[in-house]
C-alpha positions, 0 to 999 in steps of 0.5 A, spaced: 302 622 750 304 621 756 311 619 760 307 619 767 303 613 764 308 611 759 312 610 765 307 607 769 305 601 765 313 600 763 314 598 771 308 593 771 311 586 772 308 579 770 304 581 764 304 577 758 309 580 753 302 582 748 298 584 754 304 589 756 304 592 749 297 593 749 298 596 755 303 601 753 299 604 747 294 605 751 298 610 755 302 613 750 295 615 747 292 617 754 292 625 754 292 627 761 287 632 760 282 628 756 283 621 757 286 615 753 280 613 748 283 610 742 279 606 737 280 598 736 281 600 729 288 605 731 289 600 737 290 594 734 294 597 729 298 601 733 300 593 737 300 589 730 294 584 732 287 582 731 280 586 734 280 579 737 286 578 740 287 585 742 279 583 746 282 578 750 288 582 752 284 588 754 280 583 759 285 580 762 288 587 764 282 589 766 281 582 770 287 584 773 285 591 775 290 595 771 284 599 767 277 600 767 272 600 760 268 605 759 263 605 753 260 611 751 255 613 746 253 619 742 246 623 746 245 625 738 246 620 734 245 614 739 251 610 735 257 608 739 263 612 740 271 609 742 271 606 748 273 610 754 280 607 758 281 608 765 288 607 767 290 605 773 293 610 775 287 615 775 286 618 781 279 616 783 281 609 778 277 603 782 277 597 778 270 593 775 267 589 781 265 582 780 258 577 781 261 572 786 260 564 783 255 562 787 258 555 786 266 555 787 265 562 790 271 566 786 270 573 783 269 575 791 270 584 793 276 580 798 279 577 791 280 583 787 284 586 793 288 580 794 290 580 786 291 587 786 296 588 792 299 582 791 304 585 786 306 581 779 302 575 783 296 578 780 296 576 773 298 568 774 292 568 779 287 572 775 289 568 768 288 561 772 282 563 774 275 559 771 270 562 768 264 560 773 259 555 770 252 558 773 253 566 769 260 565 765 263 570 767 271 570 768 277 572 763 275 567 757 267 568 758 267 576 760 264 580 754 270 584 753 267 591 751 261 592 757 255 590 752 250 584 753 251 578 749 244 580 745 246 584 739 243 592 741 237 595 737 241 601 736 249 599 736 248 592 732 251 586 734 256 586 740 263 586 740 265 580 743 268 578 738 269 580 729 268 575 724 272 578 719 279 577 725 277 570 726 276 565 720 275 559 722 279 554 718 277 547 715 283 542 717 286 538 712 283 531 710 291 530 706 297 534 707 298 538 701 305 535 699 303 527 700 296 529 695 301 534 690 306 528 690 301 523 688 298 528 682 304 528 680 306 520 680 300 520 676 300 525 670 308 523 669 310 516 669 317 514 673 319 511 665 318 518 662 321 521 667 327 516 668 327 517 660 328 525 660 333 524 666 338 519 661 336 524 655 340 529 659 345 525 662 343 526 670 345 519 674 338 516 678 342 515 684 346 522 684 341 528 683 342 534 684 336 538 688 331 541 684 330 534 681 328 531 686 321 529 690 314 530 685 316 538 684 319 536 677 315 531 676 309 538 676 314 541 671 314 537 666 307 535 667 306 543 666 310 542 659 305 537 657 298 541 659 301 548 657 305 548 651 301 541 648 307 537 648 307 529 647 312 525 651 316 523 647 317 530 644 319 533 652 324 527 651 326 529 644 327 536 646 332 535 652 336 531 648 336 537 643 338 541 648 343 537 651 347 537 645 347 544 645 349 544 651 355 541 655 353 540 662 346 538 665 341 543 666 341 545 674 333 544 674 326 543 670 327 551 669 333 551 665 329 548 659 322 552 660 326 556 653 327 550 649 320 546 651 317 553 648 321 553 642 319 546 641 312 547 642 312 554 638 316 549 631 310 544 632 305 550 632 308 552 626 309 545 623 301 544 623 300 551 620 304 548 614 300 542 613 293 545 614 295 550 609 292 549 602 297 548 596 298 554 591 295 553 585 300 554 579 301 560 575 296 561 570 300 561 562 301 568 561 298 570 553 304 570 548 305 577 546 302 579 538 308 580 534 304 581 527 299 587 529 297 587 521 295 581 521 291 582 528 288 587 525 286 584 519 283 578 523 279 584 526 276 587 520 275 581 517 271 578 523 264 581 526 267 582 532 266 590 535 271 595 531 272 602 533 274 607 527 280 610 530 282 603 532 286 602 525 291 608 523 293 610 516 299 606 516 296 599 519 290 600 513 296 601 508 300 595 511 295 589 511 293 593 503 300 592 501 299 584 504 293 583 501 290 582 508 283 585 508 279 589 501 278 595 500 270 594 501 271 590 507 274 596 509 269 600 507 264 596 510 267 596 517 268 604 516 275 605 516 277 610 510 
């Protein structure tokens, strides 16, 4: 940083408000030692503009003879390095001869020291000026880094102008606001919105802000498309709502929670009515009170009977009732 430079391109007068600022990061980075050589990157950072924008300013300064650019390259490598500015209050500083145009004759040696003794006069004239028709150059035209048009075999392409800082954009065929207002005149009609305007108890004549225009309209549409409500169940929920509550809602936002909760009872409701029917209970198995009885069911049929299967006491007890014999007993194996 310098206070010599910065003071120097304070006290410079007739500078667009830009140019100036151009001007003045350029001085804070000049090193009385070393130069000023700050990237555009850093340059255009430090002035909150484009690449493109800061190009243009920094041809007009230096169509006005306040700096000088001088590009440099590296002996080793070839690649392009920042941009060398000389000040204008360099000793030794001269500013960058013009071709003449050989049709209105503008861009003449007497020219450039006209403009530059002539004070805050010199940038009115240089910006006025026109680019000549025959070789282009003039503020508007100049490459602003000192490099041809063509695109260098070694550097890539010139850096008159970046893309990516100038995007060209399509201009509209509808304004934005006419094309959503009709969308949402289509996707809700004026009877059902009228109608959910009643089932809240707001007065057509008299609404409050957020009911107005097509943005309400799009919320209600959002109520339909999003949450799978029908019309007449956005209706029926706000007349719900509206029992609940004793004053109008202020906007369509204040109902978002009751359209979701009837969205979510309409998901549930559905759910029920797919869901199959139980079926009943199977009849559970009458309890055996009379285990003599079942035993001797048992001994008596073919049916397979382990030997430990009867006690002492059960045999005893269906002998005692005459239930089964002695040989059916035996047959079976139960002594």
């Amino acid at each position: 940083m310098s206070h010599e430079a910065t003071n120097w391109a304070i006290k410079q007068r007739g500078l667009k408000p830009t140019s100036k600022i151009v001007l003045w990061h350029l001085c804070d980075r000049f090193n009385p030692d070393y130069g000023c050589f700050p990237s555009q990157d850093r340059l255009a950072h430090d002035c909150e503009i484009s690449r493109s924008t800061l190009n243009d300013h920094l041809g007009q300064l230096e169509a006005v003879g306040l700096l000088r650019r001088v590009p440099r390259l590296d002996p080793v490598t070839k690649r392009q390095l920042p941009t060398r500015y000389v000040l204008g209050f360099e000793p030794g500083f001269t500013p960058v001869a013009v071709v003449p145009c050989p049709e209105i004759g503008h861009g003449k040696d007497e020219d450039i020291e006209s403009t530059v003794d002539a004070g805050s006069s010199h940038v009115d004239a240089a910006t006025d000026a026109l680019p000549c028709p025959d070789i282009g150059h003039g503020i508007g035209a100049r490459p602003v880094s000192e490099f041809p048009a063509e695109p260098c075999p070694e550097n890539a392409e010139s850096r008159v102008r970046i893309s990516d800082t100038n995007p060209v954009r399509e201009p509209l065929s509808k304004p934005v606001k006419e094309e959503e207002g009709a969308q949402a005149r289509e996707g809700v009609s004026d009877e059902v919105f009228g109608d959910l305007l009643d089932a809240l108890g707001l007065d057509p004549d008299a609404l409050p802000g957020w009911w107005q225009g097509w943005p309400p309209r799009l919320h209600v549409q959002r109520w339909r498309d999003k949450l799978g409500l029908t019309e007449a169940e956005i209706v029926a929920a706000a007349e719900a709502s509206r029992q609940e509550h004793p004053e109008p809602p202020d906007g369509p936002k204040a109902l978002d929670r009751a359209m979701q909760r009837a969205a979510q009872r309409k998901v549930e409701d559905a759910g029920r009515k797919r869901r199959k029917p139980k079926a009943p209970p199977a009849p559970a198995a009458k309890p055996i009170t009379d285990l003599p009885a079942f035993y001797a069911d048992l001994v008596n049929s073919d049916r397979y009977l382990p030997v430990s299967a009867i006690s002492n006491t059960m045999r005893d007890a269906m002998l005692a009732r005459g239930l089964v014999t002695p040989e059916r007993l035996r047959e079976r194996g139960v002594r």
